[in-house]
N, C-alpha and C positions, 0 to 999 in steps of 0.2 A: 774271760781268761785272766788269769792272776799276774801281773809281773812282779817278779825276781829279780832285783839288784846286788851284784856282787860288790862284797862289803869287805871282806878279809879273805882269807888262808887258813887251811887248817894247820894249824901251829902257830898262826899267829898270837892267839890269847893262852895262856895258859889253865890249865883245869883251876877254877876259885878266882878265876881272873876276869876281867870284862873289860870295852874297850868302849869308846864312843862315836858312834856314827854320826853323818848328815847327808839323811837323804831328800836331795831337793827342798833342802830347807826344814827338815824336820829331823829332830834330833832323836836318836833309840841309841840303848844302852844294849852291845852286844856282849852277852855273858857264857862263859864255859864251865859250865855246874854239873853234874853227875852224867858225863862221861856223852856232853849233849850242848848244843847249840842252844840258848834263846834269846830271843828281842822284848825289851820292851818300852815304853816310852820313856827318855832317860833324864824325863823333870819332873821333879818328887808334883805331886799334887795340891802338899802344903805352901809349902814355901819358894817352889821353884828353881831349887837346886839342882845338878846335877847327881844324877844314882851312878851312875859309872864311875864317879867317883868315891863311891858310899864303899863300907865296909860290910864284907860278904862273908855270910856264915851259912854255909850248906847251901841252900837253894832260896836264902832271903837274905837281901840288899838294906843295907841301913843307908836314912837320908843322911849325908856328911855334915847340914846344917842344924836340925831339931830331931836325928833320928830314929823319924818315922820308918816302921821298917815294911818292906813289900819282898811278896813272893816270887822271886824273879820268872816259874815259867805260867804264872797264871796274871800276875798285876794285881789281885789280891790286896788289899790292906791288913798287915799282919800287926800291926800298933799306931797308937794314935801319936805325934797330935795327926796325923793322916787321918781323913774322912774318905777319899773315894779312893778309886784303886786307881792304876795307869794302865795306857791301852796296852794289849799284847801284837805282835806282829809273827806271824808265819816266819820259818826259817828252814831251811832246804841247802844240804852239801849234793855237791854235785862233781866228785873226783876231790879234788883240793880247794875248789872253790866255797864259800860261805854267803849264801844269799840270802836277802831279807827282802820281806814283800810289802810293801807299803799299806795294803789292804789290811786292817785291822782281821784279828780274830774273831 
């Protein structure tokens, strides 16, 4: 059985917008991108940055420090200096609620 951790509200991020989480010690980047919910891990792969705070163009996140950019609902590497991609996380609304599943995709 999967757990769901409630993370936000719907309204809380705005659509092109994203927010950063910590669940249990682990941090994911929560994003509102084409009219949709996703998680993903929210430290760039290169350098360790934060992506939630990266600059977001459609549904890819650019790293804020060397930006590498990634595909916010897959973790994709969509330019270098990025080599690997970052994990994705399951996301589920449930009425107003926004929950994120610790279980990798």
């Amino acid at each position: 059985m999967e757990d769901f951790i409630k993370v936000a509200e719907v309204g809380d991020i705005n659509e092109g917008g994203a927010k950063q989480i910590d669940l249990n010690g682990t941090k994911i980047a929560l994003f509102n991108v084409d009219n949709g919910y996703y998680a993903i891990g929210d430290t760039c792969s290169h350098e360790k940055a934060s992506l939630s705070h990266g600059e977001i163009d459609g549904n890819v996140v650019s790293c804020p420090r060397h930006g590498a950019r990634f595909n916010i609902k897959t973790g994709a590497v969509m330019s270098l200096p990025a080599m690997f991609p970052v994990k994705t996380h399951k996301v589920k609304v449930e009425g107003n609620d926004i929950k994120v599943s610790l279980n990798n995709e």
